[in-house]
N, CA, C and O atoms as a GROMACS GRO file, in nm:
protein
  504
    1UNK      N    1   9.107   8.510  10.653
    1UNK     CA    2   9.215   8.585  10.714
    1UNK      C    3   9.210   8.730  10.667
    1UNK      O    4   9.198   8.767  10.550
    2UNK      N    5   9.220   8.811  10.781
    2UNK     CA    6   9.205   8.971  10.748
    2UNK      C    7   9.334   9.024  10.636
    2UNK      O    8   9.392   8.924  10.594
    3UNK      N    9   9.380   9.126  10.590
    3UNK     CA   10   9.414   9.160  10.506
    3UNK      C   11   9.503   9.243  10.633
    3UNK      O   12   9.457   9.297  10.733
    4UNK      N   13   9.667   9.231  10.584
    4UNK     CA   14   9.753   9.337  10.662
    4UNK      C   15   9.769   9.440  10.592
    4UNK      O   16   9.771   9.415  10.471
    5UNK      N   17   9.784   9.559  10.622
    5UNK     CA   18   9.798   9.723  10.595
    5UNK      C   19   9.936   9.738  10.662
    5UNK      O   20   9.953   9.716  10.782
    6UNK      N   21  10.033   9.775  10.579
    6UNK     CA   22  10.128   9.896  10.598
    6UNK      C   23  10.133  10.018  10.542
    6UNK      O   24  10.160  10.042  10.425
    7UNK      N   25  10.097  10.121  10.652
    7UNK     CA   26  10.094  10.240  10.653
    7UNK      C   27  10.228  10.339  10.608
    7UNK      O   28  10.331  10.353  10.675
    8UNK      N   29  10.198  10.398  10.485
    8UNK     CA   30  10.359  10.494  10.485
    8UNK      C   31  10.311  10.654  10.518
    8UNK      O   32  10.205  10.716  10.518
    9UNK      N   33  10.460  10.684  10.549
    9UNK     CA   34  10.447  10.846  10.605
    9UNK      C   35  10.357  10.927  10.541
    9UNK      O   36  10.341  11.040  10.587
   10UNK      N   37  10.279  10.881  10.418
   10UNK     CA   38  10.179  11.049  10.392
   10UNK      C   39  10.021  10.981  10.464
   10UNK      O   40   9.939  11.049  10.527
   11UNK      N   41  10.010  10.836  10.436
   11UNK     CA   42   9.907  10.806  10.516
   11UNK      C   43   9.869  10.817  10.667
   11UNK      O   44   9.761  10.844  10.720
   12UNK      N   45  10.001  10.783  10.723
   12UNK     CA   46   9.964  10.826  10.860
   12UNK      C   47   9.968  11.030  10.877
   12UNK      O   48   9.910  11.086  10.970
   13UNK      N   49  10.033  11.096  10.785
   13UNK     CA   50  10.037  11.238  10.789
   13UNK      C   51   9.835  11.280  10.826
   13UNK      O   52   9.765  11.313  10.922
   14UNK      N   53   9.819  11.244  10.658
   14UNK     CA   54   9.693  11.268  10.631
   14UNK      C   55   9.580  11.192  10.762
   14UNK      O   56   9.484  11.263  10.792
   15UNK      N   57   9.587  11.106  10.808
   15UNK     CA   58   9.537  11.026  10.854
   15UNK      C   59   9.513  11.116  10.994
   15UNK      O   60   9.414  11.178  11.032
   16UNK      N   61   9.626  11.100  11.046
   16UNK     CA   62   9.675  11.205  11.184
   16UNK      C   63   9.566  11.323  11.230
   16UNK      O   64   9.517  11.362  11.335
   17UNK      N   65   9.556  11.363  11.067
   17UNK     CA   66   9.563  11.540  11.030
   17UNK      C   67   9.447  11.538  10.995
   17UNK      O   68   9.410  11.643  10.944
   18UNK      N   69   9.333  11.418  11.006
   18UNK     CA   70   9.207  11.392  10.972
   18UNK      C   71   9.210  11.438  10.853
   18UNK      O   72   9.093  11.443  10.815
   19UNK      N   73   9.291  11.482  10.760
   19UNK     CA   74   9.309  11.508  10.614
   19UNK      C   75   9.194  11.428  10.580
   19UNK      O   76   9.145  11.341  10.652
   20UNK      N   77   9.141  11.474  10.433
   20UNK     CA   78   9.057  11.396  10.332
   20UNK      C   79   9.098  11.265  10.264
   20UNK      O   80   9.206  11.261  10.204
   21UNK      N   81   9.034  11.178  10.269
   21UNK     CA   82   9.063  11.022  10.234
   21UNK      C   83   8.952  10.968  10.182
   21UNK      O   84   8.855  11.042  10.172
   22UNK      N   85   8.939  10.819  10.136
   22UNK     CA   86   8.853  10.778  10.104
   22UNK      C   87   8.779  10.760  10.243
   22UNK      O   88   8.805  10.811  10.352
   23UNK      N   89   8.682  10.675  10.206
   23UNK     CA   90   8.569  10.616  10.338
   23UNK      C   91   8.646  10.491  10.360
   23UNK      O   92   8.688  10.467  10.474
   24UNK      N   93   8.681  10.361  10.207
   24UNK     CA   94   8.752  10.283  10.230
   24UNK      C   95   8.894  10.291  10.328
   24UNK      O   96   8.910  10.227  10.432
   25UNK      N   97   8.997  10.390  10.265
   25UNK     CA   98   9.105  10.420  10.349
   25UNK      C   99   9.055  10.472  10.485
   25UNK      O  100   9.128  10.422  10.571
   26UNK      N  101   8.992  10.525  10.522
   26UNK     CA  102   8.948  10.545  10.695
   26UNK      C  103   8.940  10.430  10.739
   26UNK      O  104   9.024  10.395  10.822
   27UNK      N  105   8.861  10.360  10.705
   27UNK     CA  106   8.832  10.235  10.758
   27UNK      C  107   8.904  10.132  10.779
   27UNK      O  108   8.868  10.043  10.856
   28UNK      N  109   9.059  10.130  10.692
   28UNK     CA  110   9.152  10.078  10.695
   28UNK      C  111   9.224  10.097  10.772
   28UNK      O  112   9.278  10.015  10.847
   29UNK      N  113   9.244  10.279  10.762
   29UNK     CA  114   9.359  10.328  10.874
   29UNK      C  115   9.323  10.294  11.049
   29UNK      O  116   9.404  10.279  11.140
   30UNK      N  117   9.153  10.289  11.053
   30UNK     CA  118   9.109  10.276  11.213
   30UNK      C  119   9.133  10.104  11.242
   30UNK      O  120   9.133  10.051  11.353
   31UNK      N  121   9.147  10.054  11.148
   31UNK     CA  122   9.128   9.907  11.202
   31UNK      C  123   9.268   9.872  11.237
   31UNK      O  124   9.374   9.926  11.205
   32UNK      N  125   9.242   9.768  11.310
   32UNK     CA  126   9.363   9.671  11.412
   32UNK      C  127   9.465   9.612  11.336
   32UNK      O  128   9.571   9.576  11.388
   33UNK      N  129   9.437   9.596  11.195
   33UNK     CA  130   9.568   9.506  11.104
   33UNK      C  131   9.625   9.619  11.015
   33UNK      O  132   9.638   9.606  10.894
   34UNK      N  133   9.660   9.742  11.092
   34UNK     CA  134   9.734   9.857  10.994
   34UNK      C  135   9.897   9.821  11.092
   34UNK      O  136   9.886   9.814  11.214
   35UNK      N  137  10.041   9.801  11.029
   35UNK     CA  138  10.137   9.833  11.082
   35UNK      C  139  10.215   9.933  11.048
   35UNK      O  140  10.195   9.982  10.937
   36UNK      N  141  10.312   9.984  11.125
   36UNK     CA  142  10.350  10.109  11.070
   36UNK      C  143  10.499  10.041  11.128
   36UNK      O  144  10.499   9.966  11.225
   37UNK      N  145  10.636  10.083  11.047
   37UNK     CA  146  10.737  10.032  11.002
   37UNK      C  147  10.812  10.160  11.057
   37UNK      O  148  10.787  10.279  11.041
   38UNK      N  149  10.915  10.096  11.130
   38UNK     CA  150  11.046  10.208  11.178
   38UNK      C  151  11.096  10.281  11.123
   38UNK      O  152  11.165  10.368  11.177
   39UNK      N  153  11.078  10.271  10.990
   39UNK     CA  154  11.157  10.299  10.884
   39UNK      C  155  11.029  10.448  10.855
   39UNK      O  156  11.073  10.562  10.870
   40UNK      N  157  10.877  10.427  10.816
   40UNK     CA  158  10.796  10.537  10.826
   40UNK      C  159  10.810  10.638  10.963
   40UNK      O  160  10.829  10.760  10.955
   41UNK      N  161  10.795  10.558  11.094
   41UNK     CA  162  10.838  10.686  11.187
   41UNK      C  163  10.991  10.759  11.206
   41UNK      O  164  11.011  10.845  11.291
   42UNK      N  165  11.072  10.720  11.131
   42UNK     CA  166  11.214  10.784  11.126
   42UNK      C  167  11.169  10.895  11.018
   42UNK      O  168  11.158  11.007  11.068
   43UNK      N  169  11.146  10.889  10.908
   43UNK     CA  170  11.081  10.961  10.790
   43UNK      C  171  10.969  11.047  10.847
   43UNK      O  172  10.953  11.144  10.773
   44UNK      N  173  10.916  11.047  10.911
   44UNK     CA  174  10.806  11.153  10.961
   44UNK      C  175  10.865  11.223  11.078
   44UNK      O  176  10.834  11.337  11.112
   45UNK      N  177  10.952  11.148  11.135
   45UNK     CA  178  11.032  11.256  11.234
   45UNK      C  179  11.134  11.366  11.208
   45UNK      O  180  11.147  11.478  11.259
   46UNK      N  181  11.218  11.292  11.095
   46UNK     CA  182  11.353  11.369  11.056
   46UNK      C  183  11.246  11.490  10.960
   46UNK      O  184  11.290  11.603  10.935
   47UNK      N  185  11.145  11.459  10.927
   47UNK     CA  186  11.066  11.606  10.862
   47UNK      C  187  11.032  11.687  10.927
   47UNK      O  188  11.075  11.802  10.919
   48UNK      N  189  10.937  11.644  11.014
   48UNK     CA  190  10.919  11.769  11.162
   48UNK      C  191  11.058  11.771  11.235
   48UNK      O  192  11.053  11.861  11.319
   49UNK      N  193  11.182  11.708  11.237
   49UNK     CA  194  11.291  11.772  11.261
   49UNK      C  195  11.324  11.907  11.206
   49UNK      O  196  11.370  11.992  11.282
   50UNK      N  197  11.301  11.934  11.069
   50UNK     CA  198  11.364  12.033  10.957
   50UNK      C  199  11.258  12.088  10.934
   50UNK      O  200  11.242  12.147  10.827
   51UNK      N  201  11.162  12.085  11.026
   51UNK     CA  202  11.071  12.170  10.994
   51UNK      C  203  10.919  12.182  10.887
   51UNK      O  204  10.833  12.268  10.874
   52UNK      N  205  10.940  12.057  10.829
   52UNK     CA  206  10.803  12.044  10.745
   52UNK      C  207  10.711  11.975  10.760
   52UNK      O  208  10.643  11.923  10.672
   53UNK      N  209  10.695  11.962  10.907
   53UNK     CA  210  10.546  11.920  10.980
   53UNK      C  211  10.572  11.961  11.117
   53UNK      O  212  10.681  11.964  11.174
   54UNK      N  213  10.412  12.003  11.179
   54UNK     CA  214  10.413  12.024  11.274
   54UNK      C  215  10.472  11.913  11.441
   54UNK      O  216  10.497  11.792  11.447
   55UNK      N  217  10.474  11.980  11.509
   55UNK     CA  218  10.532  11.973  11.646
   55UNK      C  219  10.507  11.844  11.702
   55UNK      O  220  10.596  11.775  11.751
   56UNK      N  221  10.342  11.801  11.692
   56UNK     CA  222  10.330  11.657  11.730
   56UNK      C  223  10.381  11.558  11.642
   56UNK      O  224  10.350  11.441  11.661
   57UNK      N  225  10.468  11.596  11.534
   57UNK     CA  226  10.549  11.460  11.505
   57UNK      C  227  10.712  11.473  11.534
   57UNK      O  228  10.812  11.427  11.478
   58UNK      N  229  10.691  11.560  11.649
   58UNK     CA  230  10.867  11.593  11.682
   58UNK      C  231  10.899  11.420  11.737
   58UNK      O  232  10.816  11.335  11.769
   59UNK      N  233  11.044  11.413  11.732
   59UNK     CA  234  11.076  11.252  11.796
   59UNK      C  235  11.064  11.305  11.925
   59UNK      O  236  11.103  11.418  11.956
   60UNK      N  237  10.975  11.172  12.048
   60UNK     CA  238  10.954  11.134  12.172
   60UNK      C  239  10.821  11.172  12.170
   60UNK      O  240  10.754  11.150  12.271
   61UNK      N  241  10.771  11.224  12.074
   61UNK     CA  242  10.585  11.217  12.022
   61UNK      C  243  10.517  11.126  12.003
   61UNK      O  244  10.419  11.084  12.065
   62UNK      N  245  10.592  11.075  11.872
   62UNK     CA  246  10.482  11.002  11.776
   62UNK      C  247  10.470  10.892  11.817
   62UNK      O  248  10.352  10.863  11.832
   63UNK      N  249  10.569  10.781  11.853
   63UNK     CA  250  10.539  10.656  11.957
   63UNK      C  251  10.384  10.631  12.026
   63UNK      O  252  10.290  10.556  11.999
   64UNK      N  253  10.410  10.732  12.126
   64UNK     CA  254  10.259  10.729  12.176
   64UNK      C  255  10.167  10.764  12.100
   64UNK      O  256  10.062  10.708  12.130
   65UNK      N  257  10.158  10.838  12.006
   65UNK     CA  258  10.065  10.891  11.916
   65UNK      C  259   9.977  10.797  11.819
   65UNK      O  260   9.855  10.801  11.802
   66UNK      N  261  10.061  10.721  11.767
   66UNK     CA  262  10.070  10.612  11.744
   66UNK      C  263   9.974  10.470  11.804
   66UNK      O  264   9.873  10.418  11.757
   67UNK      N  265  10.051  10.440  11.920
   67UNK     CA  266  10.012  10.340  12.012
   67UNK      C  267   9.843  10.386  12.073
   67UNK      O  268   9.761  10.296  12.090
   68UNK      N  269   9.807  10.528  12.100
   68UNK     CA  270   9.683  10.537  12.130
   68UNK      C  271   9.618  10.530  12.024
   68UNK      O  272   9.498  10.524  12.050
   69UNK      N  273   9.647  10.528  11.876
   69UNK     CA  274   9.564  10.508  11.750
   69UNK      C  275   9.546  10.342  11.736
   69UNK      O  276   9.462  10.288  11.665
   70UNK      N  277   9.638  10.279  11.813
   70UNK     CA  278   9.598  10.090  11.783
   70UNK      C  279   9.691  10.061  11.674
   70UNK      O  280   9.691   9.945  11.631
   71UNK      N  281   9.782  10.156  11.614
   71UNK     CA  282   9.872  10.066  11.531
   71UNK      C  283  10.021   9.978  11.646
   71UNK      O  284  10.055   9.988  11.763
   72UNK      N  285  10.066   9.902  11.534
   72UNK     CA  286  10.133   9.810  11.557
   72UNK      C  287  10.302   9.817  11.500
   72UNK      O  288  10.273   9.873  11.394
   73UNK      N  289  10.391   9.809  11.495
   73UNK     CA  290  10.493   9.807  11.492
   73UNK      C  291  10.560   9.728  11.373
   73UNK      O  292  10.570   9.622  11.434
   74UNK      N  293  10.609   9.704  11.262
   74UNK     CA  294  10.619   9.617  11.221
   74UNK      C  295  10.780   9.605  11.216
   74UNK      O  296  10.847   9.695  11.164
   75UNK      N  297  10.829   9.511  11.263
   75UNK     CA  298  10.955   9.548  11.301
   75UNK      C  299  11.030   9.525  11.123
   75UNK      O  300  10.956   9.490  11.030
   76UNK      N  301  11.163   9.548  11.103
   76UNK     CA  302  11.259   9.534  11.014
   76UNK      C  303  11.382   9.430  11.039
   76UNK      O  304  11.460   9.456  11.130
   77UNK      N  305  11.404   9.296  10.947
   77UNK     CA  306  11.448   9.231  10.959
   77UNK      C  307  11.580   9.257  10.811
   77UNK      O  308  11.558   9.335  10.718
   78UNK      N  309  11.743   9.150  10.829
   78UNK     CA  310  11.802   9.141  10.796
   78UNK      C  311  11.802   9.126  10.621
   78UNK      O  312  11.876   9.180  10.538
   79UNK      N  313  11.671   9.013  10.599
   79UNK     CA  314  11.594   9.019  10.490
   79UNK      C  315  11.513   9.126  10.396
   79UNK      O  316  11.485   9.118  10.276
   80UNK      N  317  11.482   9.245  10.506
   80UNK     CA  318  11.431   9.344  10.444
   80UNK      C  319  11.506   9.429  10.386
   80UNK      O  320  11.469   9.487  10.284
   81UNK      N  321  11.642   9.450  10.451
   81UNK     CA  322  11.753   9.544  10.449
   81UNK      C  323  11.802   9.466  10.292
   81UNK      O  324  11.804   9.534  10.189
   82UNK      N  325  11.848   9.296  10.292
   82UNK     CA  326  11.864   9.294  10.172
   82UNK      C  327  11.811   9.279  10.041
   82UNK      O  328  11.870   9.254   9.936
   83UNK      N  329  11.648   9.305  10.072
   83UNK     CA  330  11.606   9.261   9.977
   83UNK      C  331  11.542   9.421   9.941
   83UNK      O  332  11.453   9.421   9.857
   84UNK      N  333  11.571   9.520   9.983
   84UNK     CA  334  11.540   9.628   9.965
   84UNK      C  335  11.640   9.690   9.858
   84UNK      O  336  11.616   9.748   9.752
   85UNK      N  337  11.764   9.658   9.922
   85UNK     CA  338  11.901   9.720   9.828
   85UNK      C  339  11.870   9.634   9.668
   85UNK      O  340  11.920   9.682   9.566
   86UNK      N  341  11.785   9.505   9.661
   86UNK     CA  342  11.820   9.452   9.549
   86UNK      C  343  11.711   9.467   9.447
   86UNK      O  344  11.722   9.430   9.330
   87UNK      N  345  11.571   9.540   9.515
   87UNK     CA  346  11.501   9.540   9.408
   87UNK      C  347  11.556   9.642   9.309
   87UNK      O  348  11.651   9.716   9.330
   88UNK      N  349  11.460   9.634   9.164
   88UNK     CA  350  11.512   9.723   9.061
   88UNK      C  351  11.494   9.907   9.116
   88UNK      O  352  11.429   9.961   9.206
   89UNK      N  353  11.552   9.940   9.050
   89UNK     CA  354  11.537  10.099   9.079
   89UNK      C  355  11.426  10.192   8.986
   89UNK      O  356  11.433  10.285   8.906
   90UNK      N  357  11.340  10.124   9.036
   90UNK     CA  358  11.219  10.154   9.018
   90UNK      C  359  11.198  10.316   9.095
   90UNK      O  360  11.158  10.430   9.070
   91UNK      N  361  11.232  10.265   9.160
   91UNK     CA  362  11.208  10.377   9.325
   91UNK      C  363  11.359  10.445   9.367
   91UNK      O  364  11.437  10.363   9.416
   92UNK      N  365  11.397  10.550   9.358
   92UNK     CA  366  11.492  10.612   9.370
   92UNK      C  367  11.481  10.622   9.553
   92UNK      O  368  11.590  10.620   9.611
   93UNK      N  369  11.370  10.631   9.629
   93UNK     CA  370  11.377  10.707   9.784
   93UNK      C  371  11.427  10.531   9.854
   93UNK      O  372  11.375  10.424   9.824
   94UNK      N  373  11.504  10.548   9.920
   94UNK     CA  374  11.574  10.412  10.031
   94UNK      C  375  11.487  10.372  10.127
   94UNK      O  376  11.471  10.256  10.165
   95UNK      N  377  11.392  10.534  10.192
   95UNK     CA  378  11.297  10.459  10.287
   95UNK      C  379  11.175  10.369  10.192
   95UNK      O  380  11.158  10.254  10.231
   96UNK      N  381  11.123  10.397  10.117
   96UNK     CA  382  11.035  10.368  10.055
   96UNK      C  383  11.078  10.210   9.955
   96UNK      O  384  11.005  10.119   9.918
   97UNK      N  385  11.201  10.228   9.941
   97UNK     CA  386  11.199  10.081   9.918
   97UNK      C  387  11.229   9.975  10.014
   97UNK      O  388  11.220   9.860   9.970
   98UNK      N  389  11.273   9.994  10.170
   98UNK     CA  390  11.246   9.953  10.225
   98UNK      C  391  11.108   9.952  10.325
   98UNK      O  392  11.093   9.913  10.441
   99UNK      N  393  11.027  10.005  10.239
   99UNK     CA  394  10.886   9.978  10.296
   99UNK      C  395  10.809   9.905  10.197
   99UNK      O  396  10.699   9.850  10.208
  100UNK      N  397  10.893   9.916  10.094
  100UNK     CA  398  10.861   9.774   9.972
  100UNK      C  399  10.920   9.655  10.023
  100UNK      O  400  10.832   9.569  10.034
  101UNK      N  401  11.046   9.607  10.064
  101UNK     CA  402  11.047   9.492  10.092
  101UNK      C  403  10.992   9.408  10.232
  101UNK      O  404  11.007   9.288  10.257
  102UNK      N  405  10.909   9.538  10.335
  102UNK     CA  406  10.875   9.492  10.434
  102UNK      C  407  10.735   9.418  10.380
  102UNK      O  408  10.695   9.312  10.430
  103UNK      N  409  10.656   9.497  10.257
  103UNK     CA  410  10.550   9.485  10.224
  103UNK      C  411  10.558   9.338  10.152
  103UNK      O  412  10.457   9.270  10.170
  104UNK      N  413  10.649   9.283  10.083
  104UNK     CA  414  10.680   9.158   9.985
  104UNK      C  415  10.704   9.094  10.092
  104UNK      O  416  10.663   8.980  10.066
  105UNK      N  417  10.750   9.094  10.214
  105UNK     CA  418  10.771   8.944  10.311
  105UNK      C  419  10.678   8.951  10.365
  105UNK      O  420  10.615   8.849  10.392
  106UNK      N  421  10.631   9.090  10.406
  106UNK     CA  422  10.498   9.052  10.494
  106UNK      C  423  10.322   8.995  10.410
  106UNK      O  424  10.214   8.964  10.458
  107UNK      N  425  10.377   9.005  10.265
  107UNK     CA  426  10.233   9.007  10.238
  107UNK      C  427  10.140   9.093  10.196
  107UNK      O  428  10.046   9.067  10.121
  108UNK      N  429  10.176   9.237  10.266
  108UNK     CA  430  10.120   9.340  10.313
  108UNK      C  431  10.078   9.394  10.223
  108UNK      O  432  10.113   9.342  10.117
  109UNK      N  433   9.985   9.522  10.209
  109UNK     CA  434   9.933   9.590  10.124
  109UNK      C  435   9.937   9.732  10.163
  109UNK      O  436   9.888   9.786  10.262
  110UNK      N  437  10.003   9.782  10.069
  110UNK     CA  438  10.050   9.924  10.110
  110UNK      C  439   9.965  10.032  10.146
  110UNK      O  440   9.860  10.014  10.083
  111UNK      N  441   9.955  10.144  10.221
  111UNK     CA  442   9.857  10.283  10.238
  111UNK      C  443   9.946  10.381  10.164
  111UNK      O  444  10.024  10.416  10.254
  112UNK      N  445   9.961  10.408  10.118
  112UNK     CA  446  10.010  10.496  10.010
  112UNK      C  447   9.982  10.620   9.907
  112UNK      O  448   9.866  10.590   9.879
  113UNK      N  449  10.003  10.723   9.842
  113UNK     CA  450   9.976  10.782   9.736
  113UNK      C  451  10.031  10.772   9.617
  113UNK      O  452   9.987  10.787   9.503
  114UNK      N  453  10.197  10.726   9.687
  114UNK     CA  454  10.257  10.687   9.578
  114UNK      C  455  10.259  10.579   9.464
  114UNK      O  456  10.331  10.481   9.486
  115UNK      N  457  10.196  10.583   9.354
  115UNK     CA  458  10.235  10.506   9.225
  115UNK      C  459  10.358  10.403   9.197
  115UNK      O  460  10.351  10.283   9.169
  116UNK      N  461  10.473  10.486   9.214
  116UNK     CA  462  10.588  10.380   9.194
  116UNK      C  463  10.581  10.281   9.260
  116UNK      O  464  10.627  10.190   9.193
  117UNK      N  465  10.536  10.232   9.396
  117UNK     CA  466  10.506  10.118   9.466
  117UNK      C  467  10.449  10.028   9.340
  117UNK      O  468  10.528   9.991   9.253
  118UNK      N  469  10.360  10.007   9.334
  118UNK     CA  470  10.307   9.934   9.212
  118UNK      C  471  10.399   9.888   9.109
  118UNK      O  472  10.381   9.778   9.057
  119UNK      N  473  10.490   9.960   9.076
  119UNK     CA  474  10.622   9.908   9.020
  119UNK      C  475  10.689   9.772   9.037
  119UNK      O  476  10.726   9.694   8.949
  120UNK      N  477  10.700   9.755   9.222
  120UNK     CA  478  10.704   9.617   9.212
  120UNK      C  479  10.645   9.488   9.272
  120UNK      O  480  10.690   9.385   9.323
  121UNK      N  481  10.521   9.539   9.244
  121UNK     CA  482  10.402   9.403   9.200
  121UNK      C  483  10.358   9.392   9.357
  121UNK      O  484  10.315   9.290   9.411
  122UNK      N  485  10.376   9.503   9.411
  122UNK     CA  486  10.307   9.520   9.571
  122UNK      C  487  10.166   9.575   9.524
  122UNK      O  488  10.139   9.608   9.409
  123UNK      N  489  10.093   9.579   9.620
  123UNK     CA  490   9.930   9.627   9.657
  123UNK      C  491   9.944   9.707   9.732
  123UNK      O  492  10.003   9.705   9.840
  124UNK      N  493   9.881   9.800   9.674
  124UNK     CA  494   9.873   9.962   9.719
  124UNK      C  495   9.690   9.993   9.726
  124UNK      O  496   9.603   9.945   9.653
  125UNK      N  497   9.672  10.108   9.862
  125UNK     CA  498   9.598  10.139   9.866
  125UNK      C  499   9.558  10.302   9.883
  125UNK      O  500   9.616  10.368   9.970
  126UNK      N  501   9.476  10.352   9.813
  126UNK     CA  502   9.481  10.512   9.821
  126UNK      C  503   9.330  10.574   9.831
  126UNK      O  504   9.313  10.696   9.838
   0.00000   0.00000   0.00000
């Protein structure tokens, strides 16, 4: 069984932006089992809202932007919401720990830069 990838907002940034990455992380980000979480495209929008990314991640963009790259959606369930509020506070940011508890039900293995993920006993990839 393939290995699932959830993608957070600096991976798909960098990714987007053909930014520098590993060879491993390319290869991750192009393949079919990367999901990307409502919770990362709200966070990449409300930034190019205020101005600290460019135009193609304005909201009514990135959807399609997205969808022609082959990622997938990973939706957010009732479970995530509470199991996000209850991990330790490891992680001060709300989106990011709810991209930790999508990652603990799903299995998943994070795209990430951030360190504190690892905090709680998720798989991170950089």
């Amino acid at each position: 069984m393939a290995e699932l990838y959830l993608a957070d907002a600096c991976a798909l940034i960098v990714f987007m932006a053909e930014g520098p990455m590993s060879p491993r992380m390319r290869a991750v980000m192009e393949a079919s089992d990367v999901v990307v979480s409502p919770v990362t495209v709200w966070e990449i929008t409300r930034k190019a809202d205020i101005g600290k990314l460019l135009a193609q991640w304005q909201p009514g963009t990135l959807e399609a932007l997205l969808t022609r790259q082959g990622f997938s959606q990973s939706p957010l369930t009732w479970e995530d919401a509470e199991r996000a509020n209850m991990l330790p506070p490891v992680h001060k940011d709300p989106m990011d720990r709810m991209l930790i508890a999508q990652a603990l039900r799903l299995g998943a293995i994070i795209v990430t830069s951030d360190r504190l993920f690892e905090g709680y006993g998720v798989k991170t990839l950089w």
